[in-house]
VOBA-836100 format. One record per residue: residue number from 1; chain; residue in three letters; x, y, z of N, C-alpha, C in turn. Coordinates in nm, 2 decimals. Layout:
NUM; A; ala; X; Y; Z; X; Y; Z; X; Y; Z
...
***
This chain:
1; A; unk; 9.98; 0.91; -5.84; 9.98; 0.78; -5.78; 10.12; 0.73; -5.77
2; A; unk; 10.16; 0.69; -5.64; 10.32; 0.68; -5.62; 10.29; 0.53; -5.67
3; A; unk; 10.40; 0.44; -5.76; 10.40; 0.32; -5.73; 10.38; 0.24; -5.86
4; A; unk; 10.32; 0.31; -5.97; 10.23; 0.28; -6.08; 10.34; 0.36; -6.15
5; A; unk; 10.41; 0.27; -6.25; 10.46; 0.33; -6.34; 10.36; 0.43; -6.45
6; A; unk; 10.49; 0.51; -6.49; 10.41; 0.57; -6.62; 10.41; 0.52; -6.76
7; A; unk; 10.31; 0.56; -6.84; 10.23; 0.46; -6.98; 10.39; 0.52; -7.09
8; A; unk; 10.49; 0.58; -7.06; 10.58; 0.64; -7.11; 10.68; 0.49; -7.09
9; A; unk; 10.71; 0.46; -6.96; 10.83; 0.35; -6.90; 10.74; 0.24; -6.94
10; A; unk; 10.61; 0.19; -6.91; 10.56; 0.06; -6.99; 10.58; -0.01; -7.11
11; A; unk; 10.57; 0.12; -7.20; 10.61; 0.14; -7.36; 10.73; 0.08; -7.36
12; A; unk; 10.81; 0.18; -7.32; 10.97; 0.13; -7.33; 11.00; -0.02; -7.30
13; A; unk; 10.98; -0.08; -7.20; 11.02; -0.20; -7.12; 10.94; -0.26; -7.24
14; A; unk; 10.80; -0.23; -7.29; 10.75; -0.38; -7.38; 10.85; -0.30; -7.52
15; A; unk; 10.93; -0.22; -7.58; 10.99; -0.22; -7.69; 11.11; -0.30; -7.65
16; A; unk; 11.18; -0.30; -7.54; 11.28; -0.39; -7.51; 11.28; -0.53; -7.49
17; A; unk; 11.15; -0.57; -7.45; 11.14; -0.69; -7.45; 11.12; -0.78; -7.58
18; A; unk; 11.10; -0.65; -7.65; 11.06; -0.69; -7.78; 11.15; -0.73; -7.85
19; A; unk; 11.29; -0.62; -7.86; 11.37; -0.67; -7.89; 11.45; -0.75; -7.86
20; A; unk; 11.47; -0.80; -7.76; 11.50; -0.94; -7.70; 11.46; -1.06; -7.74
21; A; unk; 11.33; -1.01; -7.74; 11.25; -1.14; -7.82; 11.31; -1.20; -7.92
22; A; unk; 11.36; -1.03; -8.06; 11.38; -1.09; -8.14; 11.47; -1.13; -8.21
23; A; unk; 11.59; -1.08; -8.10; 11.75; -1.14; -8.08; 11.74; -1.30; -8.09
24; A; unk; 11.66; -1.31; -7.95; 11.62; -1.46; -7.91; 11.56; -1.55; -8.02
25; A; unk; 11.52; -1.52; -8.12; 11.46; -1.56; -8.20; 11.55; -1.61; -8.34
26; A; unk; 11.62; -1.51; -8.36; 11.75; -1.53; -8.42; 11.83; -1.63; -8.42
27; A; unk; 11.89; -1.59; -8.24; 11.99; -1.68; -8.25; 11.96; -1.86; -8.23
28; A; unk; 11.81; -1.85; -8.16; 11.74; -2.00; -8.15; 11.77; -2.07; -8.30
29; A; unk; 11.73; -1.97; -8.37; 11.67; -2.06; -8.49; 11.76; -2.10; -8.59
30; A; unk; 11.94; -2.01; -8.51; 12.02; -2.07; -8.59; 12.11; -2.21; -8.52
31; A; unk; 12.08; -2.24; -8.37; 12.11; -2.33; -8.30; 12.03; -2.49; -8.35
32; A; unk; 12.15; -2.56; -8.41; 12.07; -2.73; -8.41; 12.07; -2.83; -8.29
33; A; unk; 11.93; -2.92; -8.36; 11.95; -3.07; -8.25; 11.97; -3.18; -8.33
34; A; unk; 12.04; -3.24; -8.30; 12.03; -3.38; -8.37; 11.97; -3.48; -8.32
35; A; unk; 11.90; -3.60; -8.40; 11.86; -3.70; -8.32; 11.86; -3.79; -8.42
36; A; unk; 11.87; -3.91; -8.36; 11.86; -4.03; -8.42; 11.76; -4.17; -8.42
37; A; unk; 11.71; -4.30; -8.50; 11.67; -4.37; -8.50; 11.75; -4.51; -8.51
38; A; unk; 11.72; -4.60; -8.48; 11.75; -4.71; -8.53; 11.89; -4.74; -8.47
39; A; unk; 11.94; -4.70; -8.35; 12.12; -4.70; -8.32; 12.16; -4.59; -8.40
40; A; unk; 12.11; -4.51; -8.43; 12.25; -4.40; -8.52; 12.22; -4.49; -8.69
41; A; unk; 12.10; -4.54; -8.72; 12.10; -4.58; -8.85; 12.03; -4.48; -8.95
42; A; unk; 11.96; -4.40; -8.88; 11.90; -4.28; -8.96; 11.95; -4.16; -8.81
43; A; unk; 11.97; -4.04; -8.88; 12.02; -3.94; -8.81; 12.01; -3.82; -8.91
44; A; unk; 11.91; -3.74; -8.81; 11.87; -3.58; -8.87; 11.88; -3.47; -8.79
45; A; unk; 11.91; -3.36; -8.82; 11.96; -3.22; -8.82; 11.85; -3.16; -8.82
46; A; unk; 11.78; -3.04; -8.73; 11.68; -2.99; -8.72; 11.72; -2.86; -8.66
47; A; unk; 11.65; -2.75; -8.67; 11.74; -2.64; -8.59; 11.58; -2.59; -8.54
48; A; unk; 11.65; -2.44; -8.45; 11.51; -2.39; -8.39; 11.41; -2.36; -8.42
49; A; unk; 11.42; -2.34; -8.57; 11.28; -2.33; -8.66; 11.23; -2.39; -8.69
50; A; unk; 11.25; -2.53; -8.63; 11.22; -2.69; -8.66; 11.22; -2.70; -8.80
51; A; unk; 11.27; -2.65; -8.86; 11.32; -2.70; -9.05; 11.43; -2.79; -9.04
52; A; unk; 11.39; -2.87; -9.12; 11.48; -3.00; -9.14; 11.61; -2.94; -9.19
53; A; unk; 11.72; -2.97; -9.11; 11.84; -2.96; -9.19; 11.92; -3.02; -9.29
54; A; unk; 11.94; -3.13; -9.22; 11.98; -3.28; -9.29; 11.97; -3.40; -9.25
55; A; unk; 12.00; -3.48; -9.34; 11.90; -3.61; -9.30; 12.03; -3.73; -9.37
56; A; unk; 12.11; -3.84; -9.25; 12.16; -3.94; -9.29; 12.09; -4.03; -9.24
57; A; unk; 12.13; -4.12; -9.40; 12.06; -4.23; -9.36; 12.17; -4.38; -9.41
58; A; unk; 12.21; -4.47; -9.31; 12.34; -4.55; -9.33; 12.34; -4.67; -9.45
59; A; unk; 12.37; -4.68; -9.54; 12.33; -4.77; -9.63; 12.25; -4.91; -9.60
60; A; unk; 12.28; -4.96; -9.54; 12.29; -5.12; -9.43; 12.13; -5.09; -9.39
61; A; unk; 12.09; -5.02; -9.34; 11.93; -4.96; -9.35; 11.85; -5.00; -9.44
62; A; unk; 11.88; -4.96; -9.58; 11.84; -4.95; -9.69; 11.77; -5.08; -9.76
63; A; unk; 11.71; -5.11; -9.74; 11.65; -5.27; -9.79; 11.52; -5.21; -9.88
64; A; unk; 11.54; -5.30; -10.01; 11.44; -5.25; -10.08; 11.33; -5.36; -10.10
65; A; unk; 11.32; -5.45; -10.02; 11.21; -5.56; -9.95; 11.13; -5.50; -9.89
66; A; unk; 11.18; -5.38; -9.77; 11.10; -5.33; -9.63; 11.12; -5.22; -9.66
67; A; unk; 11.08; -5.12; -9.76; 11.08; -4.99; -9.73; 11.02; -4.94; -9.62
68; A; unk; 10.91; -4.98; -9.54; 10.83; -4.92; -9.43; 10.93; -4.93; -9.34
69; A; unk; 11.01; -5.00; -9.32; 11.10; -5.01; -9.21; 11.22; -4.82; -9.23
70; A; unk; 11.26; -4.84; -9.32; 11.29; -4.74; -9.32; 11.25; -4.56; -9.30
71; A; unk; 11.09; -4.59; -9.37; 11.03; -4.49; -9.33; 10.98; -4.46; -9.20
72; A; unk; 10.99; -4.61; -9.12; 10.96; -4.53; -8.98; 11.09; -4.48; -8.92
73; A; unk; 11.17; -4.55; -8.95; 11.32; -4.51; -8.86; 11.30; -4.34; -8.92
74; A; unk; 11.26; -4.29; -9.05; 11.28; -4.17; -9.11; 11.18; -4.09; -8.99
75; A; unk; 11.09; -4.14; -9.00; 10.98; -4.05; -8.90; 10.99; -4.04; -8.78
76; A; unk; 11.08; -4.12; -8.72; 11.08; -4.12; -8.56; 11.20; -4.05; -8.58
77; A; unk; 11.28; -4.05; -8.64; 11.38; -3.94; -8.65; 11.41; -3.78; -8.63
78; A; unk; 11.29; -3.76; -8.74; 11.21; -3.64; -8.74; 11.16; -3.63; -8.63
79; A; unk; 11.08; -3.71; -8.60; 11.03; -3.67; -8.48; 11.05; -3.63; -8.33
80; A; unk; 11.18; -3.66; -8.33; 11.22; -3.66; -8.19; 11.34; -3.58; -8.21
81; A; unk; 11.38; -3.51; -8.36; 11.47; -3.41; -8.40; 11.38; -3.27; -8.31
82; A; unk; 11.24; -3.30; -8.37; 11.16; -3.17; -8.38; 11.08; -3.19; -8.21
83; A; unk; 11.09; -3.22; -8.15; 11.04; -3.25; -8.00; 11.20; -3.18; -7.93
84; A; unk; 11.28; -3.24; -7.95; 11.43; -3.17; -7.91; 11.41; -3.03; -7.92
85; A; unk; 11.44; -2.98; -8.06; 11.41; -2.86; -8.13; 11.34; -2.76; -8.06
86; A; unk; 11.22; -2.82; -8.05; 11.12; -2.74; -7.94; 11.12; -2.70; -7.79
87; A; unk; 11.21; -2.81; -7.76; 11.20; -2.81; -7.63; 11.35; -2.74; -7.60
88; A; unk; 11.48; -2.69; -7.67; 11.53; -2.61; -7.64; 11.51; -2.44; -7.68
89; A; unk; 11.39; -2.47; -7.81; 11.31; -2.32; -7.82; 11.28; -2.28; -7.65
90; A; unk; 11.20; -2.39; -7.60; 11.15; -2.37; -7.44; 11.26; -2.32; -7.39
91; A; unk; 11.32; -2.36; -7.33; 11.37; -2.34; -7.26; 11.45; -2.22; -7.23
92; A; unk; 11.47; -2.18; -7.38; 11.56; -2.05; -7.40; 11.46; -1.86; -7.35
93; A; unk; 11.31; -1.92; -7.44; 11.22; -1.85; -7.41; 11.18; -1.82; -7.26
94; A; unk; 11.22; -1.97; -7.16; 11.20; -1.94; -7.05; 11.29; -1.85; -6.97
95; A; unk; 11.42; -1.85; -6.99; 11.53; -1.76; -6.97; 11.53; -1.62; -6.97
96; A; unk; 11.46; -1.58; -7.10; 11.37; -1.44; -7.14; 11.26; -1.43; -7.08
97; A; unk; 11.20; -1.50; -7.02; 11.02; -1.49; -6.99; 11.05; -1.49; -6.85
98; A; unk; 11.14; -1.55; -6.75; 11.15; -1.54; -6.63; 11.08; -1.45; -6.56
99; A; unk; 10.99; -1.49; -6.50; 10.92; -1.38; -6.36; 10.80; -1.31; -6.44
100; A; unk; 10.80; -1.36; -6.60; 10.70; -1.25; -6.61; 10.56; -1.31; -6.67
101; A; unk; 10.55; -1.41; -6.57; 10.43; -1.55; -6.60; 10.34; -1.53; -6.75
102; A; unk; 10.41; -1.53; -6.85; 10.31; -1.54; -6.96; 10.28; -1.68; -7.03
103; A; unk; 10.16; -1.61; -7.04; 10.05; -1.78; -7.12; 10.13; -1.85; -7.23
104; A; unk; 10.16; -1.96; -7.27; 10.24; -2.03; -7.36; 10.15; -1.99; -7.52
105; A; unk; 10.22; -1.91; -7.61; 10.16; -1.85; -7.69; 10.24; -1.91; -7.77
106; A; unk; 10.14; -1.97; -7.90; 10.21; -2.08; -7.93; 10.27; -1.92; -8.06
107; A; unk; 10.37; -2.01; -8.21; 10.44; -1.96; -8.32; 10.53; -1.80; -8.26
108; A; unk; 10.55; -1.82; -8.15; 10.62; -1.68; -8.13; 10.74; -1.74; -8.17
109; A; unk; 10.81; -1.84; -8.18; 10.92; -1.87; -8.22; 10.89; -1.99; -8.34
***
């Protein structure tokens, strides 16, 4: 059958994509985002593995009246470190994934 690769060249292309993948995976997870709350009053470091890197937090913040205040500035922090984080995992995957329409499968990165 002219046209139809063989199960020999299929193999190959999914071992290469494989390793691509896992280049891609590498170098994502050593790439950070930073994000901030409060004006730059809490500010955290997140990389592609979405693991926290580091975490400032500006003294002047610090009130020990309103701790809740601080913990939300801490969580919106996180939070929009690890939405970043994610969303340049995307993007990167899409770069690698181009043309080859696959379903969004989630922990491959």
């Amino acid at each position: 059958m002219k046209g139809i690769p063989n199960m020999g060249q299929i193999l190959k292309q999914a071992q290469q994509f494989q390793e691509k993948m896992a280049k891609l995976q590498e170098e994502v997870g050593e790439k950070t985002i930073e994000a901030s709350a409060g004006g730059g009053m809490v500010t955290v470091v997140v990389n592609g593995r979405q693991e926290l890197v580091s975490i400032k937090i500006e003294p002047e913040v610090i009130d020990p009246d309103d701790p809740e205040m601080l913990q939300d500035l801490i969580m919106a922090a996180i939070n929009e470190g690890m939405a970043r984080a994610k969303e340049m995992v995307n993007q990167e995957m899409a770069k690698l994934t181009k043309g080859l329409n696959l379903p969004n499968i989630p922990g491959l990165i």
